[in-house]
C-alpha positions as CSV (number, residue, x, y, z in Angstrom):
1,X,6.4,-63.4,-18.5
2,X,3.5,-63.6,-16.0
3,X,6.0,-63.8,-13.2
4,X,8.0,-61.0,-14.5
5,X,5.0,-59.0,-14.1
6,X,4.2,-60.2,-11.0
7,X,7.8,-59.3,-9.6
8,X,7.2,-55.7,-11.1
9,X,4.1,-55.0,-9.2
10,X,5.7,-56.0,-6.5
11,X,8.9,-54.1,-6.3
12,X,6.5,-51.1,-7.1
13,X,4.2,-51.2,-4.5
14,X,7.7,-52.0,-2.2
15,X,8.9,-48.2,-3.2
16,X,8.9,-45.9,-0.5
17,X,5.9,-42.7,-1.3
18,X,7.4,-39.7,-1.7
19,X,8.4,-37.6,1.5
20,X,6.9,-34.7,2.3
21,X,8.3,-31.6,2.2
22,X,7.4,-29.2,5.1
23,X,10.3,-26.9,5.8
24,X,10.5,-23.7,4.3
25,X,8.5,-20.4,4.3
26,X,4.7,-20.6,3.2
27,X,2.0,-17.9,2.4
28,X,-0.7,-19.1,4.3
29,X,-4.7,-18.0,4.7
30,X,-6.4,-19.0,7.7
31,X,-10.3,-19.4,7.2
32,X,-13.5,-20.2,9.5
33,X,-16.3,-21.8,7.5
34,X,-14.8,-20.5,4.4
35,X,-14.8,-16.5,5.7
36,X,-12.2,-14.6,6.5
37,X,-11.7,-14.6,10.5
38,X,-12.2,-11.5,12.1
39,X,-11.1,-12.2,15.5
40,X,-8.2,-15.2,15.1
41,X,-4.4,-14.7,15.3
42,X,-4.0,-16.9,12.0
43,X,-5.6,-15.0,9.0
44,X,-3.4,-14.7,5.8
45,X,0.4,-14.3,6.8
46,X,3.8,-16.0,6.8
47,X,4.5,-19.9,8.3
48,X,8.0,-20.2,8.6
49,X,8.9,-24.1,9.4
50,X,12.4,-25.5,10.0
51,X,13.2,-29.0,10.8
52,X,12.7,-32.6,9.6
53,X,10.7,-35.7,10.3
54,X,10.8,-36.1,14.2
55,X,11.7,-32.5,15.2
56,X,9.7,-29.1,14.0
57,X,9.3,-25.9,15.2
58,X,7.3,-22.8,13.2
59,X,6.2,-19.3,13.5
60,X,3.3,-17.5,12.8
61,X,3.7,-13.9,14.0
62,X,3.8,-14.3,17.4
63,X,2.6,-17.7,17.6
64,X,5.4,-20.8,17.9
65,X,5.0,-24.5,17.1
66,X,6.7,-27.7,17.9
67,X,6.0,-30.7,16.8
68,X,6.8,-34.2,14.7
69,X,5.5,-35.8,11.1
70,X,3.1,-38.3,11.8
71,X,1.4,-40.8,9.3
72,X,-1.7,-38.2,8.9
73,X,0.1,-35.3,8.6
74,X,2.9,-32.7,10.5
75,X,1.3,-32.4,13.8
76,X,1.7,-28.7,15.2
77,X,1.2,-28.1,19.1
78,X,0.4,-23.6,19.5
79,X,2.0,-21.7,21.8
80,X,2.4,-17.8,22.7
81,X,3.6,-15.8,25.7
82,X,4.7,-19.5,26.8
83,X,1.0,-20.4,26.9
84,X,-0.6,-23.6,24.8
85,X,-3.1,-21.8,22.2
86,X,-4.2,-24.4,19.7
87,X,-2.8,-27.6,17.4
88,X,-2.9,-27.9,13.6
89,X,-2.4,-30.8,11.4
90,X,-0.9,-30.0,8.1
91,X,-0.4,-32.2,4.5
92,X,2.1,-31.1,1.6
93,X,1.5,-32.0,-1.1
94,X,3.6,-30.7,-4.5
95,X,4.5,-27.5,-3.0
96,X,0.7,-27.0,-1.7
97,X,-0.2,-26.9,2.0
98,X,-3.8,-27.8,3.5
99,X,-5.0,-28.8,7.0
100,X,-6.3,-27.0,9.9
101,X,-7.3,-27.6,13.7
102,X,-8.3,-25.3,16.8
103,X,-6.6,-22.3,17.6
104,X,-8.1,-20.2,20.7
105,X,-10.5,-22.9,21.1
106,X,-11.5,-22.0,17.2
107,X,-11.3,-24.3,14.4
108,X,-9.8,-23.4,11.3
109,X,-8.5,-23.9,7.6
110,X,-5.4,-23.4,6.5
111,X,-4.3,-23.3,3.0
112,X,-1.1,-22.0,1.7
113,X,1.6,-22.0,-1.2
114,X,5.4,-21.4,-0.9
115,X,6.7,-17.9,-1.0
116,X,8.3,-17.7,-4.4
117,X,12.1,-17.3,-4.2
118,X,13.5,-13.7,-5.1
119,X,15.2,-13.7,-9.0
120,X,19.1,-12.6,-8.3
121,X,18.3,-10.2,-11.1
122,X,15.8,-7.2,-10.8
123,X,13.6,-6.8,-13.3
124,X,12.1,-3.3,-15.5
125,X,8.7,-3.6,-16.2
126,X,7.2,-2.2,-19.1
127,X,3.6,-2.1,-18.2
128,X,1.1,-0.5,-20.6
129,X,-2.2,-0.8,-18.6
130,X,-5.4,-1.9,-20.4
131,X,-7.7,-1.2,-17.6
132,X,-7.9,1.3,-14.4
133,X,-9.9,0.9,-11.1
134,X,-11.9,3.2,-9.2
135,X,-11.7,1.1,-6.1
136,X,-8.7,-0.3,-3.8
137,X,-9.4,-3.8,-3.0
138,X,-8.3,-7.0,-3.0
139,X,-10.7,-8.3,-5.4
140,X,-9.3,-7.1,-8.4
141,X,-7.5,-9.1,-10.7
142,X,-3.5,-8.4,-10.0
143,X,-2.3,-6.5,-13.2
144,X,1.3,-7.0,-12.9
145,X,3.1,-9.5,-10.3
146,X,6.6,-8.2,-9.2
147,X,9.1,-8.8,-7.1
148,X,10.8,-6.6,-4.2
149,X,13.7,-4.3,-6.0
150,X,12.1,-5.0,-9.5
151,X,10.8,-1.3,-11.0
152,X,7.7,-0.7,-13.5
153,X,7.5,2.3,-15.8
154,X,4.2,3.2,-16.4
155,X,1.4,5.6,-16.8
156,X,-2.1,7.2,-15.2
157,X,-4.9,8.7,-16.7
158,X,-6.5,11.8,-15.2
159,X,-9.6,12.4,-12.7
160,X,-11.5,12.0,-15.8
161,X,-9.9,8.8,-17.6
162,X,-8.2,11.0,-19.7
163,X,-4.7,9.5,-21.3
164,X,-1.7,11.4,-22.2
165,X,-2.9,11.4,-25.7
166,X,-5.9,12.7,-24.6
167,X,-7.8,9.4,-25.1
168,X,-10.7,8.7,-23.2
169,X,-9.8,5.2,-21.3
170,X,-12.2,4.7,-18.0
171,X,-14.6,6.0,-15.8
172,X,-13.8,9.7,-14.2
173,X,-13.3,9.3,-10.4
174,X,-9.7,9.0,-10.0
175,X,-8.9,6.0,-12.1
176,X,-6.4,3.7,-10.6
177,X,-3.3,2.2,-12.2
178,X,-3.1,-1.5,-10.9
179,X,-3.3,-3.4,-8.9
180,X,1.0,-4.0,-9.0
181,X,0.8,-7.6,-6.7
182,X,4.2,-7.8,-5.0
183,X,5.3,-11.1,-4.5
184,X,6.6,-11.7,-0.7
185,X,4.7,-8.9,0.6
186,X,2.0,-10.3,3.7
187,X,-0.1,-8.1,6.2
188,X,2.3,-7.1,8.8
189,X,4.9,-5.5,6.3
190,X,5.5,-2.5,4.5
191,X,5.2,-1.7,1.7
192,X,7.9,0.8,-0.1
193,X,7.7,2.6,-3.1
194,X,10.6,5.2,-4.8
195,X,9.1,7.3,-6.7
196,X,11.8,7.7,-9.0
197,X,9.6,9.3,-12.1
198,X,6.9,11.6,-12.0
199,X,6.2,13.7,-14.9
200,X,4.0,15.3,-17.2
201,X,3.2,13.8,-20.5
202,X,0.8,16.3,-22.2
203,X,0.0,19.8,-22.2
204,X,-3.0,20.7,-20.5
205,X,-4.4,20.3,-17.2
206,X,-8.2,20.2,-15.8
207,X,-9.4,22.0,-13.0
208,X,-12.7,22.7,-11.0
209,X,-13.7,26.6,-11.4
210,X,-15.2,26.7,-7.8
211,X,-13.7,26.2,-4.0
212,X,-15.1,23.4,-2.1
213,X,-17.9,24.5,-0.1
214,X,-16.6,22.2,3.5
215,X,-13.4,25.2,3.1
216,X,-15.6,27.8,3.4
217,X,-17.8,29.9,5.7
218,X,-21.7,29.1,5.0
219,X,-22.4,32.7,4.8
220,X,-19.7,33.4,2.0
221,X,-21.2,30.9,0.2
222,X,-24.7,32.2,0.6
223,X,-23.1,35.6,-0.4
224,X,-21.1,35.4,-3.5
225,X,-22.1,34.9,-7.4
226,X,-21.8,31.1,-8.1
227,X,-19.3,29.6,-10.7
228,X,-20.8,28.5,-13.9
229,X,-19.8,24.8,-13.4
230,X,-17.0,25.2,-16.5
231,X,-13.5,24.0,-15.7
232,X,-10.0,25.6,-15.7
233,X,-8.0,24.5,-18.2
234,X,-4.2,25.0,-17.9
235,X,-2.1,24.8,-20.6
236,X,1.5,23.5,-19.2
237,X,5.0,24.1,-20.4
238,X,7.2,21.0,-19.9
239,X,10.2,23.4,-21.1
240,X,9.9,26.0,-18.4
241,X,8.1,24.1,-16.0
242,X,5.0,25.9,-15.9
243,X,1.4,26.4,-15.9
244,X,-1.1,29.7,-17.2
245,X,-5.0,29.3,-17.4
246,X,-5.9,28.9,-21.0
247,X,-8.1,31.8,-21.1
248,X,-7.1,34.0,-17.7
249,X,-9.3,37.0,-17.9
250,X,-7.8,40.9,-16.9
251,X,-7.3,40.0,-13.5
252,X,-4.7,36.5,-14.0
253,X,-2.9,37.1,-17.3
254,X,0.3,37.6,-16.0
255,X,-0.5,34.2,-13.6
256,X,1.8,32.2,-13.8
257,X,2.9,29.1,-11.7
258,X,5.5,26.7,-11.4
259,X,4.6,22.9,-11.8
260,X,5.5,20.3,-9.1
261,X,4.0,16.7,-11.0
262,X,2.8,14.7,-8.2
263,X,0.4,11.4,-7.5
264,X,-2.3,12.3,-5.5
265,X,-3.3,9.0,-5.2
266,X,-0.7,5.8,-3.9
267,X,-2.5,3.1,-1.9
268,X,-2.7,-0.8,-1.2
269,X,-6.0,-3.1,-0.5
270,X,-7.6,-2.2,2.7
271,X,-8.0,-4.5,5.8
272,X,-10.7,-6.7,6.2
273,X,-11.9,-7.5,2.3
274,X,-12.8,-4.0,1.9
275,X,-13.5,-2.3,-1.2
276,X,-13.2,1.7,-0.6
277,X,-13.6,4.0,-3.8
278,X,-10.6,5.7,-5.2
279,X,-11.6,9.1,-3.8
280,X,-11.1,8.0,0.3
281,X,-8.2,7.8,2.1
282,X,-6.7,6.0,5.0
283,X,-4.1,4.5,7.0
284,X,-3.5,2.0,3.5
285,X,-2.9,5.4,2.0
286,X,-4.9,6.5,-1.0
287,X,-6.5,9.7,-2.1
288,X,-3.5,11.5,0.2
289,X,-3.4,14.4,-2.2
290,X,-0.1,15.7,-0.5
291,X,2.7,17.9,-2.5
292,X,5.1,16.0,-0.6
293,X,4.4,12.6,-2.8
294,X,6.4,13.6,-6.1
295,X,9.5,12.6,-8.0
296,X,12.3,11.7,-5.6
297,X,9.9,10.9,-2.7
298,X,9.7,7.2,-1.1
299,X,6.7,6.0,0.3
300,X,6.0,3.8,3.2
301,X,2.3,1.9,3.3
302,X,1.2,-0.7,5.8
303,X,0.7,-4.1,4.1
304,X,-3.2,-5.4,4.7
305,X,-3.8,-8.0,2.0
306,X,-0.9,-10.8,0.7
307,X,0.7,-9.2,-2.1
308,X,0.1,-5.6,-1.0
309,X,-1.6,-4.8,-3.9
310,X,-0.4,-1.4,-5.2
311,X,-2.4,1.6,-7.2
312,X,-1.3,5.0,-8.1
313,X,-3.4,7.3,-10.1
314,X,-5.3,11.1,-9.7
315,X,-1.4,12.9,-11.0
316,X,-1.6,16.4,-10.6
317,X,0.7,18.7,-12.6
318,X,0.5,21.1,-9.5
319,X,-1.5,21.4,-6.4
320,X,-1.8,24.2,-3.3
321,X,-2.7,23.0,0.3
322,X,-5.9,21.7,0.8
323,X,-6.5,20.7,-2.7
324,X,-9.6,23.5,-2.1
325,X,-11.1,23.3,-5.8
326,X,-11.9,19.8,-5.2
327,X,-10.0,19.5,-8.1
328,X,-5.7,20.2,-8.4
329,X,-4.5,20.8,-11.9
330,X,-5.4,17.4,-13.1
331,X,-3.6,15.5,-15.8
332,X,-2.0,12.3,-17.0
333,X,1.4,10.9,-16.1
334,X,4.5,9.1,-16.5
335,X,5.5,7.2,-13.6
336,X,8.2,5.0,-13.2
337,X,8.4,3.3,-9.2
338,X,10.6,0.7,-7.5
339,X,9.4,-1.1,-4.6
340,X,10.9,-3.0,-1.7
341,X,9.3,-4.9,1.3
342,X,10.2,-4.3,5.4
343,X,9.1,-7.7,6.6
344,X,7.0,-7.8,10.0
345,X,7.3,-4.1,10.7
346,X,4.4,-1.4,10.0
347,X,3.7,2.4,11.6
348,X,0.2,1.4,10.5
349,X,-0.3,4.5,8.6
350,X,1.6,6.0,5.6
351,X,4.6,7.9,5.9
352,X,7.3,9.4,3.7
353,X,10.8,10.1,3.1
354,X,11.3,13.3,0.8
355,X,15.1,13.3,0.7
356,X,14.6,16.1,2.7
357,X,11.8,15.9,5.4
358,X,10.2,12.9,7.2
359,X,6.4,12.9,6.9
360,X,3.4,11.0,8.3
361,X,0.4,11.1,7.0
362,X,-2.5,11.8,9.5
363,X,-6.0,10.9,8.3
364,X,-8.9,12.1,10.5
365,X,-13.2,12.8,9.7
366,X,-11.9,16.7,10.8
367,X,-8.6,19.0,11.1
368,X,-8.5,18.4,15.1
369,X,-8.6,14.1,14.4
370,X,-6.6,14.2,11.3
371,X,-3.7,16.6,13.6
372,X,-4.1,14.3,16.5
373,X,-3.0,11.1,13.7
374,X,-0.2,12.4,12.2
375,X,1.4,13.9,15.7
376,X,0.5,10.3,17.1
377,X,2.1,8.9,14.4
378,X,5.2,11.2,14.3
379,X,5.8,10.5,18.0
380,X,5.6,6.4,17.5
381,X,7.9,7.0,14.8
382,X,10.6,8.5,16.8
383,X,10.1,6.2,19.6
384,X,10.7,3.3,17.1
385,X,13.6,4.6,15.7
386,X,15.2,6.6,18.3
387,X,13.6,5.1,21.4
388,X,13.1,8.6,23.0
389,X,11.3,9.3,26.1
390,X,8.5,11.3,25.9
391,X,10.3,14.3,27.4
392,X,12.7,13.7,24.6
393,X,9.7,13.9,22.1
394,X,8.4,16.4,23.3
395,X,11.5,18.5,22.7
396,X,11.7,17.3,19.7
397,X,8.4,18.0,18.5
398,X,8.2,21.3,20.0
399,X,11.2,22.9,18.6
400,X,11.2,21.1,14.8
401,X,7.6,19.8,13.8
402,X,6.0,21.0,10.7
403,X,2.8,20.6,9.4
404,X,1.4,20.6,5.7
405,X,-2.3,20.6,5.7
406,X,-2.7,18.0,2.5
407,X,-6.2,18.0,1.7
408,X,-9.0,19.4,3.3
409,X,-11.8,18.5,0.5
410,X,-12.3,14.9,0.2
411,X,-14.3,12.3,2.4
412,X,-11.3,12.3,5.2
413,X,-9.1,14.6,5.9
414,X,-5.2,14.6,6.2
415,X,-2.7,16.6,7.9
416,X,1.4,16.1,7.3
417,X,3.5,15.7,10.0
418,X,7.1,16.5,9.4
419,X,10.6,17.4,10.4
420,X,13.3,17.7,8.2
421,X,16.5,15.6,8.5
422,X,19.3,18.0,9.2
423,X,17.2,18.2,12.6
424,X,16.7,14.2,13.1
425,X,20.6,13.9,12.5
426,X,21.1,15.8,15.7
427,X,19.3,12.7,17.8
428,X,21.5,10.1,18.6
429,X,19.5,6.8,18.3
């Protein structure tokens, strides 16, 4: 018996440990004494690593490794622009990667898991949420993981945190639906959403009974009789698609206006572990407040966090240009979306596809900046696409650009830069 023991031990501690298993794509984060690195080319992103045992090679980006296993590790010599930039030594360990080393002369952690592989099947999310944000970040908690081509049906509350059964259900301030974490997504991508259901789901909507004082001359201000502070309310007809003011006076009972359901708000985590209230805007999208963002409409966001990290909210039944009461004609929503991922690619500010028109979204502190953003924009997305000289953009631009002035009322500003389709057809790419 004893040496039946003793041959058992043995043959065990004979057996081979378990190989590690380095090729593949990870989702990595690259950290400097435990903070996010705000100057280093590795941050949070993609490792793609192909080979076995005596032969690797990776990317990062624009970084490329070569290098071997070794008893410590998978040893990792840096390059880019054919230049040495750093080593890293990395362990696996059940599907879990940790190591680090110096990278521009920086040292730094790496952690990372393996992307999770895509189900053949798309899945149709029922989501009921049981809690909104007034914030985009990172830090909240994700409230539904999907995956690219999988769709979620949904719903917003209003400005207020008013439900569509007219149930008060979080603070007012443009509550947020979300965060939707979409598995694949890393900074460096984009983001798309379809919007493939927007629509009302009661019958009233709220609106502000005053114009925003930053869309009007100081001395009309000082001059006119103030508002008594009590909203509009609209009453809306799902039937005929329209809107009247619940109690119009002489002057607007025959006012009557069509509804256009749209989501004022559609916007991922910001760069750089921000947290930036609902109401702002910027180039992760946000508070856009543009028309343009309806039913039908596909969204394109730049990616800044892993995961993307996805809220929609502030739905408005109906809206002019400018959003100038501060306030559209706020209500609650259903909202069904599909998303898909553009790996490595990213305008770096939002843009749109209506089915019918082109758009990108220029934010700005002022009309001039905000103009200036989305014409910027507009030209680098012709040049990508087209590759036009600038003689060729400015032809273009000159002869078919459009602009919708979105909203004029909140902390930025943003300005629509558009050309419709039948015009782009014309270019030959």
């Amino acid at each position: 018996m004893k040496a039946q023991f003793v041959l058992a031990i043995t043959a065990a501690m004979a057996l081979p440990a378990s190989a590690a298993d380095y090729a593949g794509r990870w989702e990595i984060a690259g950290r400097q004494f435990g903070m996010y690195p705000s100057f280093q080319p590795i941050t949070d992103g993609r490792l793609e690593i192909k080979g076995s045992g005596g032969g690797y090679t990776a990317t990062y980006n624009a970084l490329t490794f070569t290098g071997s296993e070794q008893k410590d590790g998978l040893h990792l010599d840096c390059t880019t622009g054919g230049k040495p930039c750093g080593a890293l030594v990395l362990k696996e360990s059940k599907g879990k990667l940790t190591g680090g080393g110096t990278i521009a002369d920086e040292f730094i952690d790496i952690t990372g898991t393996r992307a999770k592989p895509k189900p053949a099947q798309a899945t149709a999310h029922e989501f009921t949420p049981k809690r909104f944000h007034t914030l985009y970040s990172n830090d909240a908690p994700p409230a539904l993981r999907i995956f690219p081509g999988d769709s979620v049906h949904t719903e917003t509350v209003d400005n207020r945190g008013y439900d569509g059964k007219n149930v008060f259900r979080s603070a007012h301030g443009n509550p947020l639906t979300g965060p939707f974490y979409v598995e694949g997504a890393m900074p460096g991508d984009t983001l798309v959403v379809h919007l493939k259901r927007v629509r009302i789901n009661r019958d009233y909507a709220m609106q502000a009974s005053s114009v925003a004082g930053n869309a009007l001359n100081p001395g009309y201000l000082r001059s006119e009789v103030k508002s008594d502070g009590a909203p509009n309310t609209w009453k809306l007809d799902a039937a005929t698609n329209t809107g009247v003011l619940e109690k119009p006076g002489e002057h607007l009972r025959d006012y009557k206006v069509p509804l256009l359901p749209m989501i004022g708000c559609v916007g991922v985590a910001p760069p750089r572990q921000q947290a930036i209230a609902s109401s702002n805007l910027g180039p992760w999208g946000g508070n856009m407040d543009s028309p343009s963002v309806r039913e039908g409409t596909t969204v394109y966001l730049p990616v800044f966090q892993p995961g993307a990290l996805l809220y929609i909210g502030d739905t408005h039944a109906q809206q002019g240009d400018g959003e100038l009461p501060g306030q559209a004609m706020e209500t609650s929503m259903d909202v069904t979306f599909s998303v898909e991922v553009i790996e490595g690619k990213s305008l770096g500010q939002t843009w749109i596809d209506t089915g019918d028109e082109i758009g990108v979204m220029g934010v700005g502190g002022s009309l001039d900046e905000s103009l200036r953003v989305a014409t910027t924009g507009m030209a680098q997305w012709l040049t990508e696409r087209y590759h036009l000289s600038q003689a060729e953009i400015a032809a273009v631009l000159g002869t078919a650009m459009r602009y919708e002035i979105a909203e004029v009322v909140d902390p930025q500003l943003n300005i629509v830069a558009k050309i419709k389709k039948d015009m782009l057809a014309k270019i030959h790419p």
